[in-house]
NUTORKOL-440076 format. One record per residue (C-alpha): chain; x, y, z. Coordinates in nm, 2 decimals. Last residue first. Layout:
BEGIN
+--------+--------+--------+--------+
: cadena :      x :      y :      z :
+--------+--------+--------+--------+
:      A :      X :      Y :      Z :
...
+--------+--------+--------+--------+
// end
This chain:
BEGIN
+--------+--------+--------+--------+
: cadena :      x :      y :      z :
+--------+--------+--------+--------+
:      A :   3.06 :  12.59 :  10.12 :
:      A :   3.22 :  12.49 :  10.47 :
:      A :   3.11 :  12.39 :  10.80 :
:      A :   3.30 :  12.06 :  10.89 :
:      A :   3.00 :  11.79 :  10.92 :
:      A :   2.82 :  11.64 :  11.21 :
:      A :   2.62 :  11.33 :  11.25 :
:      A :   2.86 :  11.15 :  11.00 :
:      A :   2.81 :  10.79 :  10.82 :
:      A :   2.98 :  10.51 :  10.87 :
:      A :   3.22 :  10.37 :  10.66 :
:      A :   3.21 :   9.98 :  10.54 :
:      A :   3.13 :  10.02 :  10.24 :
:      A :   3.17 :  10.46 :  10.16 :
:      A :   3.38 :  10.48 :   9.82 :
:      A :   3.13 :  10.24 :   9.65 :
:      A :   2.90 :  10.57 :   9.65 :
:      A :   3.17 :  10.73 :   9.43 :
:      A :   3.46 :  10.90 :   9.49 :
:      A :   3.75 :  10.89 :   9.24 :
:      A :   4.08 :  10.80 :   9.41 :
:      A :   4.39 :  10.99 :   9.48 :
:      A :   4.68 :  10.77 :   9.63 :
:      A :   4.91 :  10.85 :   9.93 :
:      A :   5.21 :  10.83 :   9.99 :
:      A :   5.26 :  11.12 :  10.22 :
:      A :   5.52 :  11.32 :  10.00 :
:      A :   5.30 :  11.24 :   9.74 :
:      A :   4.99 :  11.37 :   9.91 :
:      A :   5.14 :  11.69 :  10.00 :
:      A :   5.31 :  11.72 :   9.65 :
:      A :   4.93 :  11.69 :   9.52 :
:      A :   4.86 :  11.96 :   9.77 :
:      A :   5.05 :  12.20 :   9.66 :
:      A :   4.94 :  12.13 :   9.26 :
:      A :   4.58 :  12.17 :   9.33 :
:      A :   4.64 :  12.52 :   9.50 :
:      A :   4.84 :  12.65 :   9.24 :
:      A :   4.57 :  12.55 :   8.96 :
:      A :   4.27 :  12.63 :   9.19 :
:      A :   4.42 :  13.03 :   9.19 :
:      A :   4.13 :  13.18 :   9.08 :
:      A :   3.84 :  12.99 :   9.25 :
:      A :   3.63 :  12.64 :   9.19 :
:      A :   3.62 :  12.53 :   9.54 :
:      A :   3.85 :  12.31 :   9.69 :
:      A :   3.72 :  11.98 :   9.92 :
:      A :   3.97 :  11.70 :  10.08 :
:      A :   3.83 :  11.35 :  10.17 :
:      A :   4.05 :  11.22 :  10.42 :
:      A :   4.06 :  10.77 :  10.33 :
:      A :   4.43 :  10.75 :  10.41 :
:      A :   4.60 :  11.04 :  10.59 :
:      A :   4.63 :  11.39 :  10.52 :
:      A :   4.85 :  11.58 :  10.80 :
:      A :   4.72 :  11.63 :  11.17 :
:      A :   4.55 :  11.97 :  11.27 :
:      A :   4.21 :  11.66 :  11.34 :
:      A :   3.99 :  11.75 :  11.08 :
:      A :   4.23 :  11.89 :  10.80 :
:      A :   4.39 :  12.18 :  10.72 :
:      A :   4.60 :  12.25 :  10.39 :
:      A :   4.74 :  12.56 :  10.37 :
:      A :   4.82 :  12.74 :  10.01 :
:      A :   4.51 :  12.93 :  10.00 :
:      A :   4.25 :  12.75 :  10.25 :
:      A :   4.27 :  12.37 :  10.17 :
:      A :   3.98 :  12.17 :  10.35 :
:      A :   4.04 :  11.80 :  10.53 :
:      A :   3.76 :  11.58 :  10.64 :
:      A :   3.49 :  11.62 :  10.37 :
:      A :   3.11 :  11.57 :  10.33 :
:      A :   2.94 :  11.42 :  10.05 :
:      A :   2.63 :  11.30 :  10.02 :
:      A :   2.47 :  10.91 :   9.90 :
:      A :   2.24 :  10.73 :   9.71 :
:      A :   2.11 :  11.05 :   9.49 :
:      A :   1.76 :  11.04 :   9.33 :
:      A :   1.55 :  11.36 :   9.46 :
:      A :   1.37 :  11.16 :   9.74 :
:      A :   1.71 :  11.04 :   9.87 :
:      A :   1.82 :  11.40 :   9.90 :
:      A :   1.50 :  11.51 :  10.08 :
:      A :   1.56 :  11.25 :  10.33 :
:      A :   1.92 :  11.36 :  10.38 :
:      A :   1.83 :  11.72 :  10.39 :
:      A :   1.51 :  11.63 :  10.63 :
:      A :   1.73 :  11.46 :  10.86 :
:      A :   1.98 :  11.75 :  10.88 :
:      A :   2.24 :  11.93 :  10.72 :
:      A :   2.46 :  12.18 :  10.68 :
:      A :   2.82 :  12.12 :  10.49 :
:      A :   2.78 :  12.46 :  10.40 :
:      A :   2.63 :  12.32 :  10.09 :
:      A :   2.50 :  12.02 :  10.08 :
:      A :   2.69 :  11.76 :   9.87 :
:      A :   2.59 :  11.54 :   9.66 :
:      A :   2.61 :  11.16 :   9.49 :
:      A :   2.48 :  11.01 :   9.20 :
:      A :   2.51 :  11.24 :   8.99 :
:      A :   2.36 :  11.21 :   8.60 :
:      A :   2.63 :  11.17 :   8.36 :
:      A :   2.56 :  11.29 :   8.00 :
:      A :   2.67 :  11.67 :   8.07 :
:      A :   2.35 :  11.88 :   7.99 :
:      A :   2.13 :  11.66 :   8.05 :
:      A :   2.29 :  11.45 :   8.39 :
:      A :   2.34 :  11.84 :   8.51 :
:      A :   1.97 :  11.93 :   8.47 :
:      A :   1.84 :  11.61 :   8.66 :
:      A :   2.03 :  11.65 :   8.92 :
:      A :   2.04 :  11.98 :   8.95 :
:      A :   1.63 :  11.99 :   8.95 :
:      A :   1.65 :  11.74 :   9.23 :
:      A :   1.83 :  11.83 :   9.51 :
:      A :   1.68 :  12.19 :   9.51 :
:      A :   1.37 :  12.06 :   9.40 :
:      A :   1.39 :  11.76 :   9.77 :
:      A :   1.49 :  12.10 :   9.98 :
:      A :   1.17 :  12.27 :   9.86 :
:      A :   1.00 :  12.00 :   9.97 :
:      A :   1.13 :  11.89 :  10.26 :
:      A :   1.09 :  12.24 :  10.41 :
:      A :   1.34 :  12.47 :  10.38 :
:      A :   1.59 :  12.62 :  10.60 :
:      A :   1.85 :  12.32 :  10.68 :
:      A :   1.88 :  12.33 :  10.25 :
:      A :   2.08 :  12.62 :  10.33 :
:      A :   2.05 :  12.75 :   9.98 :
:      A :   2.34 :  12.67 :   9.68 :
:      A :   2.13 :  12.80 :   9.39 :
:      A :   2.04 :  12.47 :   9.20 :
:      A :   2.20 :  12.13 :   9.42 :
:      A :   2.57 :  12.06 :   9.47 :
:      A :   2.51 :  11.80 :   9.25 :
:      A :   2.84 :  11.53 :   9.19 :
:      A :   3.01 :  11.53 :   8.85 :
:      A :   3.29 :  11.27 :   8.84 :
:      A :   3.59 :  11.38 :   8.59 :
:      A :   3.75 :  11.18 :   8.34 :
:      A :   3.89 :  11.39 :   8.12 :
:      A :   3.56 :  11.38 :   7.89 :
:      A :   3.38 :  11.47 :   8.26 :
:      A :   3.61 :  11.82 :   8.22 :
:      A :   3.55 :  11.85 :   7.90 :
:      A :   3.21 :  11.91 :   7.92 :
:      A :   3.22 :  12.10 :   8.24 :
:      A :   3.43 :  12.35 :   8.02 :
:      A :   3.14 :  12.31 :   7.73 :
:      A :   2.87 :  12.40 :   7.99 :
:      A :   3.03 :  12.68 :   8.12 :
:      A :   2.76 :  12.91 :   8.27 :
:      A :   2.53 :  12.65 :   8.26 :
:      A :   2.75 :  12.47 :   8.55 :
:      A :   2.69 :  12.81 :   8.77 :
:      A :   2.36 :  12.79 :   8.78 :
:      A :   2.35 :  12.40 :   8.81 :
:      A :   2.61 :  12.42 :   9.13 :
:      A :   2.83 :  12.21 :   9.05 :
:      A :   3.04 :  11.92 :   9.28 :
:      A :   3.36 :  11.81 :   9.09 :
:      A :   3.49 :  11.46 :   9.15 :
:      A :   3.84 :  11.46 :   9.07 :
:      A :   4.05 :  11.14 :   8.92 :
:      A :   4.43 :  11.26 :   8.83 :
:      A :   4.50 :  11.12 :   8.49 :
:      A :   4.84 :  11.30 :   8.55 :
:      A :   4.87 :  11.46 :   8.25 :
:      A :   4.49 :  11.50 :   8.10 :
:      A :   4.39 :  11.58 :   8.48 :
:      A :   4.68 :  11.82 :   8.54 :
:      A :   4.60 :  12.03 :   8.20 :
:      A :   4.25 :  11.96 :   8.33 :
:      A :   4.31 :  12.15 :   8.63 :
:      A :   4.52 :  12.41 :   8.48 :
:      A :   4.25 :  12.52 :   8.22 :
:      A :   4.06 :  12.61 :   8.50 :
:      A :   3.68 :  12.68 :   8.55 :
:      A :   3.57 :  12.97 :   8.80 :
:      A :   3.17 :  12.96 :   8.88 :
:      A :   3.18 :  12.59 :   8.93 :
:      A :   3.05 :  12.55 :   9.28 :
:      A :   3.30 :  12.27 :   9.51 :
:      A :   3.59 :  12.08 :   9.37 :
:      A :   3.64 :  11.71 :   9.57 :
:      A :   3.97 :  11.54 :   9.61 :
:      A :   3.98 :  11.16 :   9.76 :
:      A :   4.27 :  11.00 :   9.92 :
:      A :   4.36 :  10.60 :   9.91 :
:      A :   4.62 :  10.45 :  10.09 :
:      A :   4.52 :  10.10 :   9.88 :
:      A :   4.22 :  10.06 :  10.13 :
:      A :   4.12 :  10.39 :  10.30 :
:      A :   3.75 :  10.40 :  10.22 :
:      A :   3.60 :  10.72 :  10.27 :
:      A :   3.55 :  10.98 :  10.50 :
:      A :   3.36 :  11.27 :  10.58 :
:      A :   3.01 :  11.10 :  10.53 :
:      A :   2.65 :  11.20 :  10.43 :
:      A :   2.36 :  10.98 :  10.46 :
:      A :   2.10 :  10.99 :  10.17 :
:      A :   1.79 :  10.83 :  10.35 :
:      A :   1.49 :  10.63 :  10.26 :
:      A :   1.24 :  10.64 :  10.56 :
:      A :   1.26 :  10.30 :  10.74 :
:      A :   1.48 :  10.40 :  11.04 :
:      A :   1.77 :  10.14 :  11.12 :
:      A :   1.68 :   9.93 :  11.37 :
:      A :   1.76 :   9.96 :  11.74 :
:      A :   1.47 :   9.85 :  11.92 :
:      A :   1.45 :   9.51 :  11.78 :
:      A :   1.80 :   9.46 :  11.82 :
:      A :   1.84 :   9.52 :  12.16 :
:      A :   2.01 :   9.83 :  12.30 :
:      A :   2.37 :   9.83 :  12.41 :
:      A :   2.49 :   9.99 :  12.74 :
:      A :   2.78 :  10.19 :  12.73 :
:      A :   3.03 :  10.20 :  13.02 :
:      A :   3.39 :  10.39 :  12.93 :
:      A :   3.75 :  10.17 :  12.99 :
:      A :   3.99 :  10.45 :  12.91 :
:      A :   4.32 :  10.48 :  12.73 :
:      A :   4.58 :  10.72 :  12.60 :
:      A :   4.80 :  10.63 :  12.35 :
:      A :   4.82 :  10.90 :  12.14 :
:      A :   4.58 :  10.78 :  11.91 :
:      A :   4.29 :  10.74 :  12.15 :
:      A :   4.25 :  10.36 :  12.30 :
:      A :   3.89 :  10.27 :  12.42 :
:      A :   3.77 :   9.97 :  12.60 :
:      A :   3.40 :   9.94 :  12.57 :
:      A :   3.25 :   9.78 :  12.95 :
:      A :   2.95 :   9.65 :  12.94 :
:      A :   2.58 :   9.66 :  12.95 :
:      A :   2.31 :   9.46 :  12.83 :
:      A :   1.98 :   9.47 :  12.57 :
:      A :   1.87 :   9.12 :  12.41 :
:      A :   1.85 :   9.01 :  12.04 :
:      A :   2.21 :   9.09 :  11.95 :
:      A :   2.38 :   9.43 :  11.77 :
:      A :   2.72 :   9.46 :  11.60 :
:      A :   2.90 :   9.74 :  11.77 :
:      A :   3.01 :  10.03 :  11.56 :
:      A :   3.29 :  10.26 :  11.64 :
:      A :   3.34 :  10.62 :  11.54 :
:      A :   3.58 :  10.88 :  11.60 :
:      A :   3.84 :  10.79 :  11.37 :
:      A :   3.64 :  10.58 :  11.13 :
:      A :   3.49 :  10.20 :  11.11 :
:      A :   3.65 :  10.07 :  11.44 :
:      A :   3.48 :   9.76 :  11.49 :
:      A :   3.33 :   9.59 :  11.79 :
:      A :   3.16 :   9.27 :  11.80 :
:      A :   2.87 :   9.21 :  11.99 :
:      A :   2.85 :   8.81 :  12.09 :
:      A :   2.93 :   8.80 :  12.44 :
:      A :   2.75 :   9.13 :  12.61 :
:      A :   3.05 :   9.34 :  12.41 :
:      A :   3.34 :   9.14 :  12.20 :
:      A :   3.65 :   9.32 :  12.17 :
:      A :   3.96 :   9.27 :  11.94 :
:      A :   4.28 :   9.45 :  12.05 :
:      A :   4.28 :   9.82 :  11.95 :
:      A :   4.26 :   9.97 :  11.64 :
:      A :   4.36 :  10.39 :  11.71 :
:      A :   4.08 :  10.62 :  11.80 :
:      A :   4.05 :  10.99 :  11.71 :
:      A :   3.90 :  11.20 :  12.04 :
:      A :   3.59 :  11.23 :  12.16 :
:      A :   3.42 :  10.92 :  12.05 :
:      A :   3.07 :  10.88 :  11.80 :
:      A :   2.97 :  10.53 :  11.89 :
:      A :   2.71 :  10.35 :  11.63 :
:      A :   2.50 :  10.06 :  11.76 :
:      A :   2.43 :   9.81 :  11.39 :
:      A :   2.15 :   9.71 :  11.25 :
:      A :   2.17 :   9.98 :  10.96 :
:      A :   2.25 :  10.24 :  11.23 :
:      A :   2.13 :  10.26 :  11.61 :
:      A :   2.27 :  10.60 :  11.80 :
:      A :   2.55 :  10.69 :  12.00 :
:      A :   2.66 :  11.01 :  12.12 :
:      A :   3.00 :  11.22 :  12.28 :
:      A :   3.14 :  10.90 :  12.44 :
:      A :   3.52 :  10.95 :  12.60 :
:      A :   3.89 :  10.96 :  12.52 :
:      A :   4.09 :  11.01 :  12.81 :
:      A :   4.30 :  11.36 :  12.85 :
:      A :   4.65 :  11.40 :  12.77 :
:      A :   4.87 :  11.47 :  13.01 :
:      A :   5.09 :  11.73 :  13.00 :
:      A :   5.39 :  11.70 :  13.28 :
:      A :   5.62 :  12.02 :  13.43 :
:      A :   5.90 :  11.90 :  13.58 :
:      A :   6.09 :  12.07 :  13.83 :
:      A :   6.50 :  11.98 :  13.93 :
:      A :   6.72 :  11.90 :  14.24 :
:      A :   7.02 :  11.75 :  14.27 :
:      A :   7.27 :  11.64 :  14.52 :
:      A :   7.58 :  11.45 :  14.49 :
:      A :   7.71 :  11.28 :  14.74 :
:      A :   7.33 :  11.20 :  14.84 :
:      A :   6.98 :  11.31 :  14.79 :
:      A :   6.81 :  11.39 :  14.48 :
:      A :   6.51 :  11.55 :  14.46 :
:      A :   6.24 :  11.60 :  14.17 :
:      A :   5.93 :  11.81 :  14.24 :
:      A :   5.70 :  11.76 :  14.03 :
:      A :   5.41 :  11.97 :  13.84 :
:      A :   5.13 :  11.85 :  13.70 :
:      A :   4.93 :  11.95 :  13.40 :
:      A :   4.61 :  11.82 :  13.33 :
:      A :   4.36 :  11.55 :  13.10 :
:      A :   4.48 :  11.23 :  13.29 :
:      A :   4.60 :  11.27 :  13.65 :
:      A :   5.00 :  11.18 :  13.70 :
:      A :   5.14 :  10.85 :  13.85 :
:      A :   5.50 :  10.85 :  13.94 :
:      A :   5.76 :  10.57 :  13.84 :
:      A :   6.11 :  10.60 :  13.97 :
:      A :   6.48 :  10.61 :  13.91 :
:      A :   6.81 :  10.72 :  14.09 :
:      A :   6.90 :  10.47 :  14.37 :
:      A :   6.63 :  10.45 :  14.66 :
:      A :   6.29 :  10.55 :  14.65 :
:      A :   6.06 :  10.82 :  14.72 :
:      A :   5.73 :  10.92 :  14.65 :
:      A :   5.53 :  11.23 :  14.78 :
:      A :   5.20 :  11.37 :  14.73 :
:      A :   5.12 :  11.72 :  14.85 :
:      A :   4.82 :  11.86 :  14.94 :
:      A :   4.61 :  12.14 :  14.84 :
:      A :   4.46 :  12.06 :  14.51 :
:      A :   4.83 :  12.06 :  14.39 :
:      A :   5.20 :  11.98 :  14.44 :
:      A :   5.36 :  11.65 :  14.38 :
:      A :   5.64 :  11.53 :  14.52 :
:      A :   5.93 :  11.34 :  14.41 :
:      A :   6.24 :  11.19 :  14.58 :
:      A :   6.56 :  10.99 :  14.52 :
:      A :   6.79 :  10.88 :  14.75 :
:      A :   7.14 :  10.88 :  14.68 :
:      A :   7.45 :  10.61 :  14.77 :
:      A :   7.36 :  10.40 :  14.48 :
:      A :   7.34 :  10.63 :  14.27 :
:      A :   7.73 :  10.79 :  14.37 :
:      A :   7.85 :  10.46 :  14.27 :
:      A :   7.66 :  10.42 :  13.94 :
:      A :   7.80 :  10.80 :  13.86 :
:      A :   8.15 :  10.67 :  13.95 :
:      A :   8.12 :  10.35 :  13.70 :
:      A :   7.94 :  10.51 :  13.47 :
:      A :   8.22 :  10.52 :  13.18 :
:      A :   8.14 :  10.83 :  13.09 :
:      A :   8.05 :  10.99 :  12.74 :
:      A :   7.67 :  11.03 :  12.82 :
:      A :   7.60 :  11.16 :  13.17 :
:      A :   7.54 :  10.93 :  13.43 :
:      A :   7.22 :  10.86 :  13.49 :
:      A :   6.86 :  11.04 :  13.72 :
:      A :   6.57 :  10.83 :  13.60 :
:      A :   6.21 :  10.93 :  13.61 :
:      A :   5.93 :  10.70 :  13.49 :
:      A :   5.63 :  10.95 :  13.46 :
:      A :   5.27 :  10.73 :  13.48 :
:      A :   4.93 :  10.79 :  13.31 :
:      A :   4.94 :  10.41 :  13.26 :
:      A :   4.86 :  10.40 :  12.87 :
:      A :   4.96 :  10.78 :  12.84 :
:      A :   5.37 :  10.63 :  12.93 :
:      A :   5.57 :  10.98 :  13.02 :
:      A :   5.93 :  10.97 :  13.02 :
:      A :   6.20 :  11.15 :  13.23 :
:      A :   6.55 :  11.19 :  13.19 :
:      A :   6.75 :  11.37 :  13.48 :
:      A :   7.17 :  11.36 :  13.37 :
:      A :   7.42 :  11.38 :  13.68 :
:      A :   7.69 :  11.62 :  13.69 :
:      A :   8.09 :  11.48 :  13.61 :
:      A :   8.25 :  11.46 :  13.97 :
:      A :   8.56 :  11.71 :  13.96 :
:      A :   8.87 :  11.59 :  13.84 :
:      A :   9.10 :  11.90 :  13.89 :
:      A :   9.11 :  11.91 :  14.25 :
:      A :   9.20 :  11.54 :  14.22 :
:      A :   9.47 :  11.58 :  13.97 :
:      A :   9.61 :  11.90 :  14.20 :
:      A :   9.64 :  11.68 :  14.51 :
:      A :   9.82 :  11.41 :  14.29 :
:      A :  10.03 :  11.68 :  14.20 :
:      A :  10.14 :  11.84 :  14.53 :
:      A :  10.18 :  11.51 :  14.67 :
:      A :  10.42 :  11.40 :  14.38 :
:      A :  10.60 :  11.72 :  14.39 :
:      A :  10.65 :  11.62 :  14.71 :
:      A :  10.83 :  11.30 :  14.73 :
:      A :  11.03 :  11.38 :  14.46 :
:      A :  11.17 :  11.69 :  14.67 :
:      A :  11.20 :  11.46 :  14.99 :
:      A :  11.37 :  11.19 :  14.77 :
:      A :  11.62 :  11.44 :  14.65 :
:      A :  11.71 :  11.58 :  14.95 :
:      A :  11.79 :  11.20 :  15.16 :
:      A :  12.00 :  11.16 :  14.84 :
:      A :  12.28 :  11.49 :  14.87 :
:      A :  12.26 :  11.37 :  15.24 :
:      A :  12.36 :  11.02 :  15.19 :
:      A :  12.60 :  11.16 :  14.91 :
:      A :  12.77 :  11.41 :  15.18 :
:      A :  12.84 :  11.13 :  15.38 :
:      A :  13.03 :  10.95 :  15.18 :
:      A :  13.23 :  11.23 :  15.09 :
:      A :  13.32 :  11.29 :  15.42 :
:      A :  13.21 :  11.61 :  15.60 :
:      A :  13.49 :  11.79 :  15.81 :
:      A :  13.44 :  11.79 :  16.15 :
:      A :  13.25 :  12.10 :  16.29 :
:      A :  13.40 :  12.19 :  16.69 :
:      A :  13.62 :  12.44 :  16.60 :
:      A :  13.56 :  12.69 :  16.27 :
:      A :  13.80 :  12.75 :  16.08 :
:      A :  14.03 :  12.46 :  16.06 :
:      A :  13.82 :  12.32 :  15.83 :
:      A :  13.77 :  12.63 :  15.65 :
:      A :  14.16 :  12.62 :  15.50 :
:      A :  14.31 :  12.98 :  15.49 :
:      A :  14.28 :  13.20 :  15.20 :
:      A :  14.61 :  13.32 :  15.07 :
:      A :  14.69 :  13.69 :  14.94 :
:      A :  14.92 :  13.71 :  14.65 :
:      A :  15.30 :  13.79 :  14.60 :
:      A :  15.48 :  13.47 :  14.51 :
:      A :  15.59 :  13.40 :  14.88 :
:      A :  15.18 :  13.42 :  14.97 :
:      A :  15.12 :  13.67 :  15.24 :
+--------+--------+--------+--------+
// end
């Protein structure tokens, strides 16, 4: 008991026997040895939680397809945004694999790091297998289109020159020269024309289609004295025209509907359009069609009663021709020049029989405008030298004035047709069907 009245706690080093008393000094050592031990880990414990945390970034699988060598060039990268250094790493620790599976076997390629060149069949699909082995696995499918080669439909001898009608649209390759001398020119889409020597031979023609896809096709080329042009006069009909300048060409078909709004457009935009009538429905609007070829407007014959000129005899097809000729250069003071069969059918005898009648040259057309939708040979858009046919309906107007923004949007140019239109074209075996 404490002398002032309170209870006293006795010392602890005294307490407890055989437990010196710590030093200061020592308890600092101690108090220090702790504190590096607690640093130490909470830095374990976070660098382990940076590297759970920083996951490898996934791989990226690009693939492109080349149609000139019908091969896929795969390549597995590191994704965009990094600096590649850890993605090159893991690449060059992986193996990369592809196999092919079809007509009852399996191809298989493989090759180290993370990109490769395959070679798919032209004209199918394939499907590939893409495998990557490593520290970082991956494996995808592909699924490739491949376009098929262009090839010969026909050919045929033409104004002394060996015409090839082709599968698919052409683009201008390098220049080729056939048996030594024969040049080769692409003279529309489809259609190539080799210039013809004295002697027969066979060669290789190297196509290139507009995608890119290319085949080396065996023609043989006939002599020149076998291959002449025939003698009988003929009217040849072609779907295109000269492209020079971006040009486009708009043709009207019948006549049974006039518009005011076309030759508001014509008198505004001196817009040149070649209107192909049909005599009995010209005289029912002679002073429209009038006006019309004061505005400038081409009148082509779209012969008397619109027949199937492919149903009657030469005859009958060469009055059809020629009585709408003749009627339409009286009435209107510009006798055609050119026509146009209707239904786009014809034949030898139609293109004899149009000769016979007077005209130099027919009409066909490459692009067609159905309501508002303009469609043309190929499901591509309006490009130089397309010759587009309307018909004379309710509605032309409207019609007219879409596809002008078409062909402005395109650049293009609207050009009159005539006979000059077609140097250097060569004319169609087949036409669009139509009226």
């Amino acid at each position: 008991m404490d002398p002032r009245g309170s209870l006293s706690v006795p010392r602890r080093a005294g307490a407890y026997p055989g437990y010196p008393q710590t030093s200061a000094r020592q308890y600092r050592f101690r108090r220090a040895v702790v504190l590096v031990a607690a640093a130490s880990l909470v830095a374990l414990i976070a660098g382990c939680l940076s590297r759970s945390g920083s996951a490898p970034a996934p791989l990226r699988l690009a693939w492109v397809f080349s149609p000139a060598s019908n091969t896929v060039t795969i390549q597995v990268t590191p994704p965009d945004g990094t600096d590649g250094t850890a993605g090159r790493q893991v690449l060059a620790q992986s193996r990369l694999a592809v196999s092919e599976h079809g007509n009852g076997h399996t191809e298989r390629w493989s090759a180290a790091g993370g990109m490769m060149q395959v070679p798919v069949p032209a004209g199918d699909r394939t499907s590939l297998l893409v495998q990557l082995t490593g520290p970082q696995p991956l494996t995808r499918t592909l699924t490739v289109s491949a376009p098929r080669p262009p090839r010969i439909l026909t050919s045929a001898a033409s104004s002394g020159r060996w015409l090839v009608w082709t599968s698919d649209p052409l683009r201008a390759g390098p220049p080729q020269t056939l048996c030594g001398t024969d040049q080769v020119s692409l003279v529309a889409p489809q259609q190539l024309a080799v210039s013809e020597s004295a002697a027969a031979c066979q060669a290789q023609l190297q196509l290139t289609a507009q995608d890119g896809e290319q085949a080396a096709v065996p023609v043989t080329i006939p002599a020149l004295s076998k291959a002449k042009a025939r003698a009988v006069p003929l009217a040849q009909l072609y779907c295109f025209a000269n492209p020079a300048g971006r040009a486009i060409y708009i043709t009207i078909d019948d006549g049974w509907t006039p518009s005011t709004e076309v030759l508001d457009l014509m008198h505004q935009t001196y817009l040149p359009i070649t209107a192909f009538l049909i005599a009995d429905a010209a005289e029912e609007h002679l002073s429209y069609w009038k006006d019309f070829v004061a505005a400038g407007g081409l009148i082509g014959d779209h012969t008397v009663s619109h027949p199937y000129l492919t149903k009657l005899t030469l005859a009958k097809a060469t009055t059809q021709w020629g009585q709408a000729r003749t009627q339409l250069g009286r009435w209107l003071g510009q006798t055609p020049v050119m026509g146009r069969p209707p239904y786009g059918a014809f034949n030898h005898t139609v293109e004899v029989a149009a000769a016979r009648a007077g005209l130099t040259a027919l009409a066909g057309w490459s692009a067609t405008m159905s309501g508002n939708r303009i469609q043309t040979w190929n499901g591509k858009p309006l490009a130089p030298g397309e010759i587009v046919i309307l018909h004379w309906v309710p509605g032309l107007g409207h019609q007219l004035t879409v596809l002008l923004a078409a062909i402005r949007a395109l650049h293009l140019n609207p050009k009159p047709l005539t006979p000059a239109s077609f140097a250097g074209i060569a004319p169609q075996r087949h036409s669009l069907s139509g009226d």
